[in-house]
C-alpha positions in Angstrom: -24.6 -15.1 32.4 -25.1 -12.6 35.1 -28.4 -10.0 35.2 -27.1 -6.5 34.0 -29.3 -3.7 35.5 -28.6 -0.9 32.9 -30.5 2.0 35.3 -27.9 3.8 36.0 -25.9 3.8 32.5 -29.4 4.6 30.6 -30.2 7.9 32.7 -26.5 8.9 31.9 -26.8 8.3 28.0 -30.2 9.4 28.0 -29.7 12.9 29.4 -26.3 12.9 27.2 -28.3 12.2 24.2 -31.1 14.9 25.1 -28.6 17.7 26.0 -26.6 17.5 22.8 -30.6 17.6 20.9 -31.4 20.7 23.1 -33.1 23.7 21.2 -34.2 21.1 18.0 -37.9 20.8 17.5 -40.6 18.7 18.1 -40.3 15.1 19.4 -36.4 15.2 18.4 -35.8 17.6 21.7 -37.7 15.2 23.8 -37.8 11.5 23.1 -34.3 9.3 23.4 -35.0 7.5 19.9 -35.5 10.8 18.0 -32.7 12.2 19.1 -30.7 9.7 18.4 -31.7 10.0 14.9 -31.4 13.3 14.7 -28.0 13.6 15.6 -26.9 10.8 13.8 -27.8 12.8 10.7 -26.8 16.1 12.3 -23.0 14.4 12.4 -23.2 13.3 9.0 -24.6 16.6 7.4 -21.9 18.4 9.4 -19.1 15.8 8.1 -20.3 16.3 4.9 -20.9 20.1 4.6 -17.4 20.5 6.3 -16.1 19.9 2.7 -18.6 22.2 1.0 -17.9 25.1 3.0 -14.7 25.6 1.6 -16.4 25.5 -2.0 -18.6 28.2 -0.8 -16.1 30.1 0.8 -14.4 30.4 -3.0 -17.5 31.2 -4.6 -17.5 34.4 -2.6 -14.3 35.2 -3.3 -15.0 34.9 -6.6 -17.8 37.0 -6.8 -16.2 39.9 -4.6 -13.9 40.1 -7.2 -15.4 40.0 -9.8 -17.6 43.0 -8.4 -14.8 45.1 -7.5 -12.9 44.6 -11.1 -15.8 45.3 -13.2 -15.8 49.1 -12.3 -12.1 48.6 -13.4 -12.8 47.2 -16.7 -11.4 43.8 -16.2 -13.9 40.5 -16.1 -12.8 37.9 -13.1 -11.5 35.1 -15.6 -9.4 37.5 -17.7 -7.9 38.9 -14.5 -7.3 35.4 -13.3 -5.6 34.5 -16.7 -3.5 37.9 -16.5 -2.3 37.2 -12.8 -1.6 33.6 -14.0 0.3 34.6 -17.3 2.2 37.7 -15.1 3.2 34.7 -12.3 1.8 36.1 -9.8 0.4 34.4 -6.7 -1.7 35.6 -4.7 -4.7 33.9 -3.7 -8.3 34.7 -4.2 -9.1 34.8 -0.3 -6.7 37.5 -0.4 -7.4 39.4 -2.8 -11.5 39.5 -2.3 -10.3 41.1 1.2 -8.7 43.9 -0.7 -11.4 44.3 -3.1 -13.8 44.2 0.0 -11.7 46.6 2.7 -8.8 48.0 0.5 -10.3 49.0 -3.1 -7.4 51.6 -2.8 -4.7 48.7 -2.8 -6.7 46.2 -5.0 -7.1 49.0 -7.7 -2.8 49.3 -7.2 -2.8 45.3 -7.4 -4.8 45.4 -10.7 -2.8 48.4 -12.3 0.1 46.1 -11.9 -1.7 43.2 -13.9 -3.2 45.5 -16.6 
């Protein structure tokens, strides 16, 4: 088998590898090998946490309804149940923006359910 001089290819994936590490810490910003670690597990935590976002995401929903209704007298899973048993469908993403930037609507919207 032929001799394979890697030179050039190894400058090219080492400064790739070292760019997309820029701005992390210690050794992981300047050696090849901790680099490649660290965004090995920098993929996976971002694969992974891709999934949990959205989970968040609800939670805060959650809880910006819940904070606008209790003023009104209503706890978040007895409004839930009443929208649910009334058939209505509107989703908690948008109805945390009208608790958050329309309380005037959202109070309208929660009349309707009372």
């Amino acid at each position: 088998m032929t001799r394979v001089k890697k030179a050039v290819n190894a400058l090219k994936n080492r400064r790739r590898v070292l760019k997309a590490a820029k701005g992390y810490r210690f050794a992981r910003s300047r050696k090849e090998a901790a680099a490649n670690d660290a965004l090995a597990h920098a993929g996976a935590y971002a694969f992974a946490h891709r999934r949990d976002k959205k989970g968040d995401h609800r939670r805060l929903w959650n809880v910006k309804i819940n904070a606008a209704l209790r003023p009104l007298g209503f706890s978040y899973s007895k409004f839930i149940g009443a929208t649910k048993a009334k058939g209505i469908l509107v989703d908690r993403k948008i109805m945390a923006h009208l608790a958050e930037f329309k309380p005037e609507a959202f109070q309208r919207f929660v009349a309707k359910i009372k």
